[in-house]
C-alpha positions as CSV (number, residue, x, y, z in Angstrom):
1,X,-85.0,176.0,49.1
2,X,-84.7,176.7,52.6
3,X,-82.2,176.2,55.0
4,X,-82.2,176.6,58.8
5,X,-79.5,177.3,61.2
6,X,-79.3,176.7,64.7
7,X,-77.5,178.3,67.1
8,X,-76.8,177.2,70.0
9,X,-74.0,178.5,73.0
10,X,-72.8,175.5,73.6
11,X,-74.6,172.7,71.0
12,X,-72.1,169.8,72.7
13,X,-73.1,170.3,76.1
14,X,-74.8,167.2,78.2
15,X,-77.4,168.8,79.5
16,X,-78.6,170.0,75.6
17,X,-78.9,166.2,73.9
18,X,-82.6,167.5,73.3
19,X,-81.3,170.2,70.7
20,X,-79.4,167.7,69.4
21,X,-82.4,165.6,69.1
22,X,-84.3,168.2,67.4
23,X,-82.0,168.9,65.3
24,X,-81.8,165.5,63.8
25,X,-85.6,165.4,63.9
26,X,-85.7,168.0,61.8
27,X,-83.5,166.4,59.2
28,X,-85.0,163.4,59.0
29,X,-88.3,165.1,57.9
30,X,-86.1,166.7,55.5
31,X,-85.3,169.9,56.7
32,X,-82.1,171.5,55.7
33,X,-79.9,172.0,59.2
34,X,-76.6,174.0,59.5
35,X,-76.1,173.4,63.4
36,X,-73.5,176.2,64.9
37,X,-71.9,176.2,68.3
38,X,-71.1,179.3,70.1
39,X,-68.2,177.4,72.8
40,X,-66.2,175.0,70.7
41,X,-66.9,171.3,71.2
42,X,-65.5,167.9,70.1
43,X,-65.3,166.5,66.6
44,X,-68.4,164.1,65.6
45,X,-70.8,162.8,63.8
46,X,-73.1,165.2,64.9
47,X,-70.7,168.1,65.2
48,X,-71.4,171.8,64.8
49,X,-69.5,174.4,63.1
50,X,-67.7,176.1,66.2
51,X,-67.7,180.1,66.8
52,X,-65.0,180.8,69.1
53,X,-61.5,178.7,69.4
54,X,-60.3,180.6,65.6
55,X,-57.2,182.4,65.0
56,X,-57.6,185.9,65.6
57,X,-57.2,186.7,61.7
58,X,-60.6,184.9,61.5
59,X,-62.7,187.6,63.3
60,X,-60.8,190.3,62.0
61,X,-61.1,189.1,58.6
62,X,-65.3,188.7,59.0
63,X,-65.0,192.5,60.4
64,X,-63.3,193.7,57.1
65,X,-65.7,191.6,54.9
66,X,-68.8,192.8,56.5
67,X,-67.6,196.1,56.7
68,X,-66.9,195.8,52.5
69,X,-70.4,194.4,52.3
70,X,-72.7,196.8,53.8
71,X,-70.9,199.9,55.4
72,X,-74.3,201.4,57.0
73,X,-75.7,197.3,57.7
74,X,-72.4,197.4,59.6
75,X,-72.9,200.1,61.6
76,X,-76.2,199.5,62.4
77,X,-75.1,195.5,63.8
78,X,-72.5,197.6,65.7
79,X,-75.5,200.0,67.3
80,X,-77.4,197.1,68.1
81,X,-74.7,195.0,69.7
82,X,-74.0,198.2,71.3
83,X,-77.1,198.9,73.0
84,X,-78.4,195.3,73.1
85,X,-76.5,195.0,76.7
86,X,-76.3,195.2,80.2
87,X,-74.8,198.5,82.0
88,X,-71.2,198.9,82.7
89,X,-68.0,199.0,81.4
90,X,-67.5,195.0,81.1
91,X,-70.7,194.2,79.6
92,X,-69.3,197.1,77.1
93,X,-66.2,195.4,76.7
94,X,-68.4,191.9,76.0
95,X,-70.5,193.5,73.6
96,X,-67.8,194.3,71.3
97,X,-66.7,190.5,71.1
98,X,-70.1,189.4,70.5
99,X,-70.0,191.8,67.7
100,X,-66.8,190.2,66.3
101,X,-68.5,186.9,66.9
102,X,-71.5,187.5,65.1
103,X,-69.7,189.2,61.8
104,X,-68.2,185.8,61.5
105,X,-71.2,184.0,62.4
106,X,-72.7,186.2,59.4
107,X,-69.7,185.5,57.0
108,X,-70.7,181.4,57.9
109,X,-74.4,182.3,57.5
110,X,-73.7,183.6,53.8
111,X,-71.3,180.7,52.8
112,X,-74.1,178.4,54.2
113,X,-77.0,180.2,52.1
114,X,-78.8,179.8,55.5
115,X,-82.5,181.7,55.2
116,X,-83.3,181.7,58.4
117,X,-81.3,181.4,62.0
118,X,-82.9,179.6,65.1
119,X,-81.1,180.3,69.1
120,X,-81.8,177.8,72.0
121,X,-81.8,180.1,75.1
122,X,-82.2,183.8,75.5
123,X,-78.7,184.3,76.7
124,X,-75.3,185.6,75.1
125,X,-75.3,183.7,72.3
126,X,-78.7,184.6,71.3
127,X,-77.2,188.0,71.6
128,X,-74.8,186.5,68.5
129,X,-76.8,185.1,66.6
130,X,-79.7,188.2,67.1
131,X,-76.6,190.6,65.8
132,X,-75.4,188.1,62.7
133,X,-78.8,188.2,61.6
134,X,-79.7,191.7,61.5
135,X,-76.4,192.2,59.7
136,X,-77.5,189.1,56.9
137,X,-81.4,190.2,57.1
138,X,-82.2,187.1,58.1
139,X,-85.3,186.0,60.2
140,X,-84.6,185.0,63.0
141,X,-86.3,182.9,66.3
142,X,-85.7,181.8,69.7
143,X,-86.4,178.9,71.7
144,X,-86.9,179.8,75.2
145,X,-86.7,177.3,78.1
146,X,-86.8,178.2,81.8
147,X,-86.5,181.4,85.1
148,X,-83.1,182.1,84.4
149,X,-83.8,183.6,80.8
150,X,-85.8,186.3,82.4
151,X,-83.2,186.6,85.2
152,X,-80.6,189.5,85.2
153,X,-78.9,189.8,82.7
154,X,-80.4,187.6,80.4
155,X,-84.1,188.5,81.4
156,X,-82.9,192.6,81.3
157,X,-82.3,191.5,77.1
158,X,-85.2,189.5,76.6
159,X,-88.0,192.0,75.3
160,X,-85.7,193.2,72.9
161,X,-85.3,189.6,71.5
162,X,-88.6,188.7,71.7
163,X,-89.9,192.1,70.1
164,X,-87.5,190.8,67.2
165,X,-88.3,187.4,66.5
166,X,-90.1,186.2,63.8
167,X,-91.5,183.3,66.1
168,X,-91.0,182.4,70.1
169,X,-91.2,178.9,70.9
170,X,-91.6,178.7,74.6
171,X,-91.0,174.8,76.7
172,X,-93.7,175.2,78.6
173,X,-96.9,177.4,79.0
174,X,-95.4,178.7,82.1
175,X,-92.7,180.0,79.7
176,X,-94.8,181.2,77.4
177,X,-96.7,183.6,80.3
178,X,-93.4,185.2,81.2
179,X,-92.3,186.0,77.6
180,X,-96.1,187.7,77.0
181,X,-95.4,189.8,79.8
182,X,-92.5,191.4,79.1
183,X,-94.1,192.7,75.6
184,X,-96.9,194.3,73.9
185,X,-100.2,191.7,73.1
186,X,-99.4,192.5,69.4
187,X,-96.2,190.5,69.5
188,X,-98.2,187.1,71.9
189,X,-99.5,185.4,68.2
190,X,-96.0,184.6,67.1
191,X,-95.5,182.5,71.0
192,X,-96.3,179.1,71.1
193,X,-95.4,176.2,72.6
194,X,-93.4,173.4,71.8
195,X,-92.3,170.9,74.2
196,X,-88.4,169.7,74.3
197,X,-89.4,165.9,73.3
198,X,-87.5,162.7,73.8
199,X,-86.4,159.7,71.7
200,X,-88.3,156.9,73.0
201,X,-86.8,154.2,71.2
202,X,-83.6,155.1,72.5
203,X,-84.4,154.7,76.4
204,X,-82.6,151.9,78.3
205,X,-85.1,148.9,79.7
206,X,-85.9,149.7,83.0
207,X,-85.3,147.9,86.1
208,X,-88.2,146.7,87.7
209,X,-89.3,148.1,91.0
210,X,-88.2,146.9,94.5
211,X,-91.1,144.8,96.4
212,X,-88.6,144.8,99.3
213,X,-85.4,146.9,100.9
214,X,-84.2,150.2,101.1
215,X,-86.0,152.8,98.3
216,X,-83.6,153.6,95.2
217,X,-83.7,157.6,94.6
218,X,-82.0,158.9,91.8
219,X,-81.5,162.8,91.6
220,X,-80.1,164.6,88.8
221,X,-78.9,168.1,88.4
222,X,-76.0,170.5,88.2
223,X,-74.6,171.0,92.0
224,X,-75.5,174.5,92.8
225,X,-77.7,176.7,95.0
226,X,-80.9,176.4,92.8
227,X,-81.0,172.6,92.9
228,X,-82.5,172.4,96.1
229,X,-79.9,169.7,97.6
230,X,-79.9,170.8,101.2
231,X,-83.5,171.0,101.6
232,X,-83.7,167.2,100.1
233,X,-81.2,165.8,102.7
234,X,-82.9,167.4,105.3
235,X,-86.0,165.7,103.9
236,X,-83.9,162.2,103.7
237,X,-82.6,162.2,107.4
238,X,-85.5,162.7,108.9
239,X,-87.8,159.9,107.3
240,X,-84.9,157.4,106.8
241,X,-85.6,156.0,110.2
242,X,-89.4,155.4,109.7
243,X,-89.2,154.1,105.8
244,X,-87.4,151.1,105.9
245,X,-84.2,152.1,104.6
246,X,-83.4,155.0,101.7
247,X,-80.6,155.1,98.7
248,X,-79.8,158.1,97.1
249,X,-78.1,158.8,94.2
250,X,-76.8,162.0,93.0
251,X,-75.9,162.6,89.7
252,X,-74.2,165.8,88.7
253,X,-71.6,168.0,89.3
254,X,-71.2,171.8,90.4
255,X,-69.9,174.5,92.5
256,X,-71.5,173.6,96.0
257,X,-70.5,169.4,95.6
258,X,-68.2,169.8,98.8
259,X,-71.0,171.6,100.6
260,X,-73.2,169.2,99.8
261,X,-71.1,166.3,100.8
262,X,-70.4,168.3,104.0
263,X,-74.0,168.7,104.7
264,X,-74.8,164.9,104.1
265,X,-71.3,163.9,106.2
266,X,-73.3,165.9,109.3
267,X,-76.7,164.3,108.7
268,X,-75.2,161.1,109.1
269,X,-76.1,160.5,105.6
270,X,-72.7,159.3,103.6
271,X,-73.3,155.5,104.0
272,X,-77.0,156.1,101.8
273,X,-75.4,158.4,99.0
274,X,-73.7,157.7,96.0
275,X,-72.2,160.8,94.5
276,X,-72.1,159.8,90.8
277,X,-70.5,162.8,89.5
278,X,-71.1,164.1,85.8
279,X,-72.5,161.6,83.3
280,X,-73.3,161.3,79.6
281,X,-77.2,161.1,78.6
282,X,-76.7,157.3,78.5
283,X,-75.1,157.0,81.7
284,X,-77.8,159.1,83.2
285,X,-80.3,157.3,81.9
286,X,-79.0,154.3,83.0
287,X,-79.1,155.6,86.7
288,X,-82.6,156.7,86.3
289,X,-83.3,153.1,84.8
290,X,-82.0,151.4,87.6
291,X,-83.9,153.6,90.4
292,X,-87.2,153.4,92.2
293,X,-88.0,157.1,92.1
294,X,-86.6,160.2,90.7
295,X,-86.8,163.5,93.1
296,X,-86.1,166.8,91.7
297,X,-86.0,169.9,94.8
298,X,-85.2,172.8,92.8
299,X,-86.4,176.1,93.5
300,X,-86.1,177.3,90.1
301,X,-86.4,175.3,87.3
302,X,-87.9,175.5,83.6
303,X,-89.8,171.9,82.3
304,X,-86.4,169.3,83.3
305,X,-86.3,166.9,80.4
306,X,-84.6,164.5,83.2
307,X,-88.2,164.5,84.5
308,X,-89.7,163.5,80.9
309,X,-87.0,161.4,80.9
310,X,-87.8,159.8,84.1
311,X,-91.2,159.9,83.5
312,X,-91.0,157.7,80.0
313,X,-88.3,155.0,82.0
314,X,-91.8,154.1,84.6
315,X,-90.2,155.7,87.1
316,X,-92.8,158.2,90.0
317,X,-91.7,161.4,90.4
318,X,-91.6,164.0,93.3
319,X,-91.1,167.4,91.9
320,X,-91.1,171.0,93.1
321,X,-94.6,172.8,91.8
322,X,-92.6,175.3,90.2
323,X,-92.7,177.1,86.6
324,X,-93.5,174.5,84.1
325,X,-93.9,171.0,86.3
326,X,-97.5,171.2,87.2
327,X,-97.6,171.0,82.8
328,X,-96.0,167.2,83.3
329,X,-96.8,165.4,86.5
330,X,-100.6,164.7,87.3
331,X,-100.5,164.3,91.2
332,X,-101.1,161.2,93.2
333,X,-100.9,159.7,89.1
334,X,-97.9,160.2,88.0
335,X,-95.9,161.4,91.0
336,X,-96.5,164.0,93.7
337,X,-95.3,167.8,93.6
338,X,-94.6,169.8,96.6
339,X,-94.3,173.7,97.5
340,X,-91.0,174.7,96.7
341,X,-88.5,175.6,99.6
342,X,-91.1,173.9,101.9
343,X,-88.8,171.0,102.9
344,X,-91.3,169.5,105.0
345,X,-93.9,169.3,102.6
346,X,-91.3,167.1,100.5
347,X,-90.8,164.9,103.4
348,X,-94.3,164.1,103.6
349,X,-94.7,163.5,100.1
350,X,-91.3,161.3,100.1
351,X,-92.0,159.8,102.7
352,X,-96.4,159.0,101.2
353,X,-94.4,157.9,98.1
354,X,-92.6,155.8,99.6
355,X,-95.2,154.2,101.8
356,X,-97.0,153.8,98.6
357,X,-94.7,150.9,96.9
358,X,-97.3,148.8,95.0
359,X,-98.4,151.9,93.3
360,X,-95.1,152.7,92.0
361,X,-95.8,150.1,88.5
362,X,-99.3,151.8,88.0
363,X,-97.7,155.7,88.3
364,X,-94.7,154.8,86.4
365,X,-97.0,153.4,83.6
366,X,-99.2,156.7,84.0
367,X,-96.1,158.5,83.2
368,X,-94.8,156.7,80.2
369,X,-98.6,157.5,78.7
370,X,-97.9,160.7,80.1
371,X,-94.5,161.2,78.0
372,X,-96.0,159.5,75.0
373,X,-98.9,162.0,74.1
374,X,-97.2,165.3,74.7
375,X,-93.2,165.5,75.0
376,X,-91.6,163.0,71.9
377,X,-89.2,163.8,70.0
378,X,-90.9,163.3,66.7
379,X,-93.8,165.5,67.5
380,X,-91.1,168.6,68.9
381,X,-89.8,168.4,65.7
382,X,-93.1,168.5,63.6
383,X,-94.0,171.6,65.3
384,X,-90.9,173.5,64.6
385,X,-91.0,172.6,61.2
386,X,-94.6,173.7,60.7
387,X,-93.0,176.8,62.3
388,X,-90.1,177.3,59.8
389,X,-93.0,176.6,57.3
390,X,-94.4,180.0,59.0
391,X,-97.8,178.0,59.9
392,X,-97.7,179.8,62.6
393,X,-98.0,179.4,66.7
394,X,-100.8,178.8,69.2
């Protein structure tokens, strides 16, 4: 019988409640999970079996037993995680614990009788769990997401990977063109898409829309350059005046939060912003539930399952047209999209959204439709078992 393992670098994070949810989609259509977490994580229910945090004796005891296993399987893991690296002398360094890593994620492999290992993310600890199996001669597949995956470093790794996956299931079509052209056509049959879906039935009612008063706007995302934060408060001070009032709230935490308060502090802007900080999934979606409209102004971004999310609570959505968005929101129907880094293009469409109040019921239903056909949790999982199955992709 078969039995999957997923791999994640960090399987307890917040902003990865969607592998979780596949995860238990999975096993309630009966597939066999072993979940494993690169960065250790707290002890739950749903808790993975945690690679880093041992005692040293752990590693160097998976060294010795792989080494007693296979001597030349061995040294061919060693090449791999050898050459499967950026240049220089610390990404040397790294690639000598993520060989020790993935000798012990092997070891758990074999006690496990996993058949076959699955990574979210093209990133280090794909570079694991690529290494563990190689050494096991296990399949192995990858789940890839958004941009940064074919940024430097990861993006400098990723042919490699994809080259030696059985399968690539890519978030987005968007994701799926960057991954076909980093290889060879003969390796594009084994991409296919598979949306990160959401658990309906676990949503929180949402409130219902203001007919009056200032506009509730709800933005969530990690605090850094990418995010787009600057260009949106320059977007917010300059139609606050005309729209009959704004509220903003900011959920999320990062390394440019003082910048951004800063920036809001000289736009005359702190009195409209609430700076929620970091939240849970349920105390996120509780802030979307409670907001008019959700606004995302990255300039790099995959397919945000805040904006599924969003979409599936009734709220209208303005959203860069970048990477895999245009795949979610229909404009002028579900939301409106503008040119990323054009922050006056996203004050107009804030500010038409905004104006457009009696529409905001209609879109938001638009969207839950929207959410219902392509991006549940249910059907994620249904694919990626069909591709375990090895049904093939799309």
């Amino acid at each position: 019988m078969s039995r999957i393992a997923y791999l994640v670098s960090d399987y307890y994070a917040p902003s990865h409640t969607f592998v979780r949810r596949e995860v238990t989609g999975l096993r309630a259509l009966g597939v066999d999970i072993v979940a494993f977490s690169v960065q250790p994580g707290k002890e739950s229910e749903d808790a993975a079996e945690d690679i880093l945090g041992r005692s040293p004796f752990a590693y160097v005891a998976a060294l010795v037993w792989a080494f007693c296993t296979g001597p030349r399987r061995f040294l061919s893991s060693w090449l791999l995680a050898f050459r499967h690296r950026p240049p220089g002398v610390r990404a040397l360094i790294w690639s000598q614990f993520h060989f020790a890593e993935a000798m012990l994620l092997a070891r758990l492999l074999s006690r496990e009788s996993v058949t076959h290992l699955h990574n979210h993310f093209a990133n280090s600890g794909a570079t694991v769990g690529l290494v563990a199996a190689a050494f096991a001669r296990l399949p192995w597949s990858l789940t890839l997401h958004g941009i940064s995956e074919t940024d430097y470093p990861a993006g400098l790794l990723l042919a490699t990977k994809l080259e030696r996956a059985t399968f690539v299931a890519c978030a987005s079509y968007f994701m799926r063109a960057q991954a076909m052209r980093m290889v060879a056509p003969s390796h594009w049959p084994k991409m296919t898409v598979v949306r990160c879906g959401i658990d309906l039935a676990r949503l929180p009612p949402a409130a219902p829309h203001r007919e009056t008063g200032p506009a509730r706007i709800v933005c969530v995302g990690r605090l850094s350059a990418e995010k787009g934060y600057f260009g949106l408060l320059d977007a917010l001070a300059a139609i606050a005046p005309s729209t009959g009032g704004v509220e903003l709230v900011i959920v999320g935490d990062g390394p440019i939060a003082a910048a951004v308060r800063a920036r809001a502090c000289e736009l005359g802007l702190l009195d409209r912003i609430r700076f929620a900080g970091a939240r849970d999934e349920n105390e996120t979606l509780a802030e979307i539930a409670r907001a008019d409209i959700l606004v995302l102004p990255s300039l790099m971004e995959g397919l945000p399952v805040v904006l599924v999310e969003a979409m599936a609570l009734g709220r209208p959505v303005l959203a860069s047209r970048v990477a895999g968005i245009p795949e979610l929101v229909v404009e002028g129907r579900t939301g409106y999209m503008f040119t990323p880094s054009d922050w006056e293009d996203l004050r107009q469409k804030l500010a038409v959204l905004i104006e457009k109040r009696a529409r905001w019921p209609r879109m938001g239903r638009a969207g839950r439709k929207q959410v219902e056909g392509e991006f549940r949790s249910d059907q994620a999982a249904e694919r990626m078992a069909r591709l375990f199955r090895g049904e093939g992709g799309s």
